[in-house]
C-alpha positions in Angstrom: 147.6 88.5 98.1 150.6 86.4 98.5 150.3 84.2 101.7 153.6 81.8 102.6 152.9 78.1 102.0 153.0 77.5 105.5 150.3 79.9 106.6 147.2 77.9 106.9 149.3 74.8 108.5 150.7 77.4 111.0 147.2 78.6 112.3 146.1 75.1 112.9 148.9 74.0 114.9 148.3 77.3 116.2 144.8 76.3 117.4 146.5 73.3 118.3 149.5 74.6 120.6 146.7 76.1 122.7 145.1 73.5 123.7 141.9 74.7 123.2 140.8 71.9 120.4 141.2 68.1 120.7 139.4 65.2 118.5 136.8 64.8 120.9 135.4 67.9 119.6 132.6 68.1 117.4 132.4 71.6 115.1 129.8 73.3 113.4 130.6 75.1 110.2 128.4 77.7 108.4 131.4 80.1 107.3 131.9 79.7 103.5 134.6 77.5 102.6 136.4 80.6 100.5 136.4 82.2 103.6 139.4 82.7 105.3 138.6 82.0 108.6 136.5 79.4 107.2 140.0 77.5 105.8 141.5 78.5 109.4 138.4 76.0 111.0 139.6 73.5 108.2 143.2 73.6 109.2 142.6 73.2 112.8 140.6 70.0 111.7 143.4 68.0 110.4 145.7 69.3 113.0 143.4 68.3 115.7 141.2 65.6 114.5 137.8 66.5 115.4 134.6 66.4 113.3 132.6 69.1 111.3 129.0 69.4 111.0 127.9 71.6 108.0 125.3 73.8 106.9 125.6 77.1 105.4 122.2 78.5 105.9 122.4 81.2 108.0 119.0 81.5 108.9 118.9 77.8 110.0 121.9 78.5 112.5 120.2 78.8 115.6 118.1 75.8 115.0 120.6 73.7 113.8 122.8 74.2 116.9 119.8 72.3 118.8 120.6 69.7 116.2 123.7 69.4 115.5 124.9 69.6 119.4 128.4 71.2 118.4 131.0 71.6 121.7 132.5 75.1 119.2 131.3 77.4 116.6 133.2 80.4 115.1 130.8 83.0 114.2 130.1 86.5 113.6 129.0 89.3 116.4 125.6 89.2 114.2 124.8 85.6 115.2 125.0 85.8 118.8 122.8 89.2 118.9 120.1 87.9 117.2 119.9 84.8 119.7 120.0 87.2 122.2 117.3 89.6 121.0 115.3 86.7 120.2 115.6 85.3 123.8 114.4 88.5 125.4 112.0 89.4 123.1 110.2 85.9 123.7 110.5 86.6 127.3 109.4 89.6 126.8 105.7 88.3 125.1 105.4 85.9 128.3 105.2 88.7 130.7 104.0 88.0 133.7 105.7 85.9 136.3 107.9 83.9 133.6 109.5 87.2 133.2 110.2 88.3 136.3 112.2 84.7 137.3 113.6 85.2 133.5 115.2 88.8 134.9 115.9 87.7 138.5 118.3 84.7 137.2 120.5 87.0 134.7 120.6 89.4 137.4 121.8 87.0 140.1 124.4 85.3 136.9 125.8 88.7 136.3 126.5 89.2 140.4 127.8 85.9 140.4 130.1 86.1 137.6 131.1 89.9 138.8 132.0 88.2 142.2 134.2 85.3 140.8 136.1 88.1 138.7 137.1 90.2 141.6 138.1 86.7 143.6 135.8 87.1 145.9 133.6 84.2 147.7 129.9 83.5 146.8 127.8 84.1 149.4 125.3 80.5 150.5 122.1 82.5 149.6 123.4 83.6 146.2 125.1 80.6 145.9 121.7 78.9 146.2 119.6 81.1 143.9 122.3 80.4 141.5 121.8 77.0 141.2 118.0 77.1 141.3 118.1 79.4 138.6 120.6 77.2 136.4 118.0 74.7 136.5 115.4 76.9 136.4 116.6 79.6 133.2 120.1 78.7 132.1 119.8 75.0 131.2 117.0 76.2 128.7 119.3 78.5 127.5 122.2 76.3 127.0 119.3 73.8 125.2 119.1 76.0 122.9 122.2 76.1 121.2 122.8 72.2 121.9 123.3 72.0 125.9 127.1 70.8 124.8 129.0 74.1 123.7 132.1 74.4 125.3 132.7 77.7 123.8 132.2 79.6 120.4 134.6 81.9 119.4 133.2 84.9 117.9 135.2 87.4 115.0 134.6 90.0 111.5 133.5 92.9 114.5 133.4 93.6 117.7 131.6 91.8 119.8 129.4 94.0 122.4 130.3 93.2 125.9 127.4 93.2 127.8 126.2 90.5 125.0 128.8 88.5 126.2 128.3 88.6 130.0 125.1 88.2 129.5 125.6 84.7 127.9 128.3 83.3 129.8 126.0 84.4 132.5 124.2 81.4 131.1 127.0 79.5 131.7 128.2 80.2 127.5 131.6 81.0 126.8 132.3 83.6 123.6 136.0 83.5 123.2 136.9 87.1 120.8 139.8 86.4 118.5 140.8 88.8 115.8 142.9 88.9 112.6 142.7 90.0 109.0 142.9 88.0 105.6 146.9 89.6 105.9 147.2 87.5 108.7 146.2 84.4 107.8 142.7 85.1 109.4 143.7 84.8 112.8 146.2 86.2 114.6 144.6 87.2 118.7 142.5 84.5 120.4 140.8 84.3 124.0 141.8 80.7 125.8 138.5 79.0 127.2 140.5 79.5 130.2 141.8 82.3 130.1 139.9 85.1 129.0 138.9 89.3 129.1 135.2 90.3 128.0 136.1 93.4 125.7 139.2 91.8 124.3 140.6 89.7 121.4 142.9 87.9 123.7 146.4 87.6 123.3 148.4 87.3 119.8 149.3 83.9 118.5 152.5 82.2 120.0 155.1 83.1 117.7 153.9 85.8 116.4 154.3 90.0 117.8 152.3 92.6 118.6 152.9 96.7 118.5 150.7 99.4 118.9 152.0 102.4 117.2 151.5 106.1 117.0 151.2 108.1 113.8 154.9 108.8 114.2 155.8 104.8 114.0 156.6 104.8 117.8 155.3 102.4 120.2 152.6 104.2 122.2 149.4 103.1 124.7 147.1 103.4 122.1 147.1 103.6 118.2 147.4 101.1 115.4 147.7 97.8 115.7 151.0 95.6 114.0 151.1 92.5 113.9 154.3 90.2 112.5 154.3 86.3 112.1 155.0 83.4 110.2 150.8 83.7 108.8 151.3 87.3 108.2 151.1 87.8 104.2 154.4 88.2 101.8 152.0 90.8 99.7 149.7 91.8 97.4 149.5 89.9 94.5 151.2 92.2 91.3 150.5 95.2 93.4 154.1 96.2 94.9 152.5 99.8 96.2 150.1 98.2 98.0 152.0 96.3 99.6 155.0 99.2 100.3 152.0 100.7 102.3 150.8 97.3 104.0 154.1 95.8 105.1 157.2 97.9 106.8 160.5 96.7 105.4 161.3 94.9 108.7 158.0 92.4 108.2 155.0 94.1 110.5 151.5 94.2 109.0 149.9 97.9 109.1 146.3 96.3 110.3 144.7 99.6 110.4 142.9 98.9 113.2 143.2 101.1 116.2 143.4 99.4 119.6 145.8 99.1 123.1 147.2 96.4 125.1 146.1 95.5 128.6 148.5 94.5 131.3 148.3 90.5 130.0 149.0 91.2 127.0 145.1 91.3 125.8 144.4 93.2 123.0 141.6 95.5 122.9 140.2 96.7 119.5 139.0 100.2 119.8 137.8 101.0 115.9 139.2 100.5 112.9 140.6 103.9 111.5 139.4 104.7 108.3 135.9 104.1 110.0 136.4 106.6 112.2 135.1 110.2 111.2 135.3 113.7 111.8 132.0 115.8 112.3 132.3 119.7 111.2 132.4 120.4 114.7 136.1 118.5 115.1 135.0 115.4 117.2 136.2 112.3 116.6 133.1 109.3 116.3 133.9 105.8 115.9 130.7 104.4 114.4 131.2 100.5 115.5 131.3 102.1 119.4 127.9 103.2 118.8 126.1 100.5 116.2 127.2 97.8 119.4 125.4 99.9 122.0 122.2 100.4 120.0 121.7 96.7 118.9 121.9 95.6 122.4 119.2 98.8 124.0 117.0 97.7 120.7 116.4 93.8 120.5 114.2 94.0 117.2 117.1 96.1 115.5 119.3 94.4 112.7 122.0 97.1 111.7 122.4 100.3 113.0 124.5 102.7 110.6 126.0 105.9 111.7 127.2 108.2 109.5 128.3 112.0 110.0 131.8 112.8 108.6 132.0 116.9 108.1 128.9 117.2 109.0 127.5 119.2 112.0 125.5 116.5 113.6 125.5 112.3 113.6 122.8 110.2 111.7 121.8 106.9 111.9 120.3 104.3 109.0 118.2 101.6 110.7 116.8 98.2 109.7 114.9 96.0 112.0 115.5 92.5 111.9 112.0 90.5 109.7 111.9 87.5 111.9 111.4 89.7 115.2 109.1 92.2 114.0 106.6 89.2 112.7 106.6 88.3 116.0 105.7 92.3 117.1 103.3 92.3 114.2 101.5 89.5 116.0 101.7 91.0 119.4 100.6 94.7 118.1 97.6 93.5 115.8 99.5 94.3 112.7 99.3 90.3 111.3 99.8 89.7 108.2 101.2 93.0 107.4 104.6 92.9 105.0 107.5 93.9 106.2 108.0 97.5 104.8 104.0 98.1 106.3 105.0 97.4 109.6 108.5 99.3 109.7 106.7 102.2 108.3 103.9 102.0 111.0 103.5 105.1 113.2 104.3 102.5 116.4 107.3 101.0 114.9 108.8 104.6 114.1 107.7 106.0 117.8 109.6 102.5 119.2 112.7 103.1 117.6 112.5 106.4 118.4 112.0 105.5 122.3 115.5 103.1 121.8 117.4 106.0 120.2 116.5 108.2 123.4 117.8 105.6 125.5 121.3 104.7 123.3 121.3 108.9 123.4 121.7 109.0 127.1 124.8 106.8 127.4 126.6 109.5 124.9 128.4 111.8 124.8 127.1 115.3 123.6 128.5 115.5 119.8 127.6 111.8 119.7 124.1 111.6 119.7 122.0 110.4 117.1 120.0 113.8 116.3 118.2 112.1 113.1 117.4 109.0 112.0 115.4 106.5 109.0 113.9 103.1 109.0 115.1 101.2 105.6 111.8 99.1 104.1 114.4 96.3 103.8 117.0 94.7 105.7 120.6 93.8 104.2 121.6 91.3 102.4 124.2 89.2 100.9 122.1 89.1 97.6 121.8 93.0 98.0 126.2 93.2 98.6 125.5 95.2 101.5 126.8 92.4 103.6 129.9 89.8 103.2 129.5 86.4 103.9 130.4 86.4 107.2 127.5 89.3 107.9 130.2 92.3 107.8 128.2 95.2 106.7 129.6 97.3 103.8 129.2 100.4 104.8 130.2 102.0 101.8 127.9 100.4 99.6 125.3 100.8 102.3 126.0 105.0 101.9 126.1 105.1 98.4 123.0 103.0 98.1 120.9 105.4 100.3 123.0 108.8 99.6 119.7 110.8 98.7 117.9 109.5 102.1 121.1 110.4 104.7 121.3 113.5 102.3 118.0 114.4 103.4 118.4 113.8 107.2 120.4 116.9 107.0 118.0 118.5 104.7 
């Protein structure tokens, strides 16, 4: 594609203009430097001066953070539910009374937090167990990732909400933003403060949003165009594409289906050529329902739904390798492989148990009525996922056509 010379400059001062970055900052980088939000992180360096720490080994993230001490991170949805499903799953295998203060503290965060949204005052007792419980829970927490994070900023998917009010509970910020390779990388950011859990934020200072209908006409709720000096100029040789991309007048067809709040916050609500159609005539939107699942199951990895003209939704799963060696240990299955202990009778009757429980919070022609372990998780080796841990979900279909095939058998 054909960006403007200016694009990458523009998203740094862009970054910049907000006031969200200064050179007192200290980043850590993992996203590949080919990346595009990867150059966006490099552009907002040199407009705002402050240092990078990298390392792009994903599975030393986590424990680098502790390292590193970083006051931002952009990263993918998949990042910040595997720190949470490894948090609670730990908790989890102390039992006892460490659990109970554990629930009690994110319990009293949430009411706090739900209290300061609606303007309301704290009450002293609350306020109290609050700040026991910041010393007590949170601080570890925070520790974790460096005990200097400021905020991370969080992209590639939607990010599920209740993962994010449950760490700012913690007193962590995840900022959404959102934005395509067409736009430069990114083109809707949360402010640190100033932002809506469930949203992207609002678009870029000098740029536009619209949310259109199928007609072209502005409407509540449709696809998203954006138009902006890091929008693209096209696709590189490929005029058609870009007729179909670009309206004559300059907006970017994301297709990416979303509305606008009364701010001006954009809310992303599925990307439209992921959305199917069962043979019944109900719309799904599979990222909806993938967000809901990995939050219910904290040893899940990817959840995959698939169902388009069929009568009933299906769902691929993979469980993540790190936390089932820890259920392996717990369940006396040590020293088991991987594909023995996904293919276990209590692995399969555990999922099954999460599935229920995502089921319940459906809708009728939503729920998942069968569903398959994978022996394996994805991999960027595999080209199942990107670089920035977006799963493809067509090469995850075609690569297990015979096996969803037979979940309708």
């Amino acid at each position: 594609m054909r960006l403007k010379h200016s694009s990458w400059v523009y998203e740094g001062e862009a970054i910049r203009n907000q006031n969200i970055l200064d050179e007192t900052d200290l980043q850590f980088l993992w996203l590949p430097m080919a990346h595009s939000f990867g150059k966006v992180l490099l552009s907002a360096q040199m407009a705002c001066g402050f240092a990078t720490a990298i390392d792009g080994r994903i599975d030393k993230i986590i424990d680098n953070l502790a390292v590193v001490r970083p006051t931002f991170m952009g990263a993918a949805p998949r990042i910040f539910e595997k720190a949470y499903a490894k948090i609670i799953t730990m908790q989890q295998a102390e039992g006892g009374l460490k659990e109970k203060i554990f629930n009690q503290a994110f319990a009293v965060g949430r009411k706090v937090d739900e209290l300061k949204r609606e303007g309301k005052s704290i009450p002293l007792g609350l306020k109290v167990q609050h700040g026991l419980f910041d010393k007590l829970v949170f601080s570890k927490v925070r520790d974790r990732f460096g005990g200097r994070v400021r905020f991370f900023i969080s992209g590639a998917a939607a990010l599920n909400k209740d993962v994010a009010e449950w760490f700012h509970s913690a007193g962590i910020v995840i900022l959404e933003g959102y934005g395509l390779t067409e736009t430069s990388a990114g083109a809707f950011v949360n402010h640190p403060h100033e932002y809506r859990f469930g949203t992207v934020g609002p678009v870029f200072t000098g740029s536009e949003v619209r949310i259109v209908d199928d007609s072209g006409n502005d409407a509540a709720e449709g696809e998203v165009w954006v138009r902006g000096p890091g929008v693209m100029e096209g696709y590189h040789n490929l005029p058609e594409e870009t007729a179909k991309a670009l309206t004559s007048d300059g907006w970017l067809r994301t297709g990416d289906k979303g509305s606008l709040d009364d701010a001006g916050f954009l809310r992303i609500t599925g990307r439209i050529k992921e959305l199917f159609k069962t043979s019944g005539g109900k719309y799904i939107a599979p990222p909806a329902l993938e967000a809901k699942f990995k939050v219910i199951c904290p040893y899940a990895s990817q959840f995959m739904v698939f169902g388009a003209e069929r009568n009933y939704v299906v769902a691929l799963v993979t469980l993540d390798p790190e936390a089932m060696a820890g259920w392996a240990e717990e369940n006396g299955m040590s020293g088991a492989t991987y594909t023995e202990i996904v293919n276990s009778d209590k692995v399969k009757s555990m999922v099954a148990g999460y599935i229920d429980e995502l089921n319940q919070e459906l809708n009728r022609w939503e729920t998942i009525k069968k569903h398959a372990i994978l022996d394996h998780d994805l991999t960027i080796e595999s080209g199942e996922l990107t670089p920035s841990l977006k799963v493809k979900r067509n090469v995850v279909e075609n690569n297990n056509q015979g096996l969803i095939d037979s979940l309708y058998g």
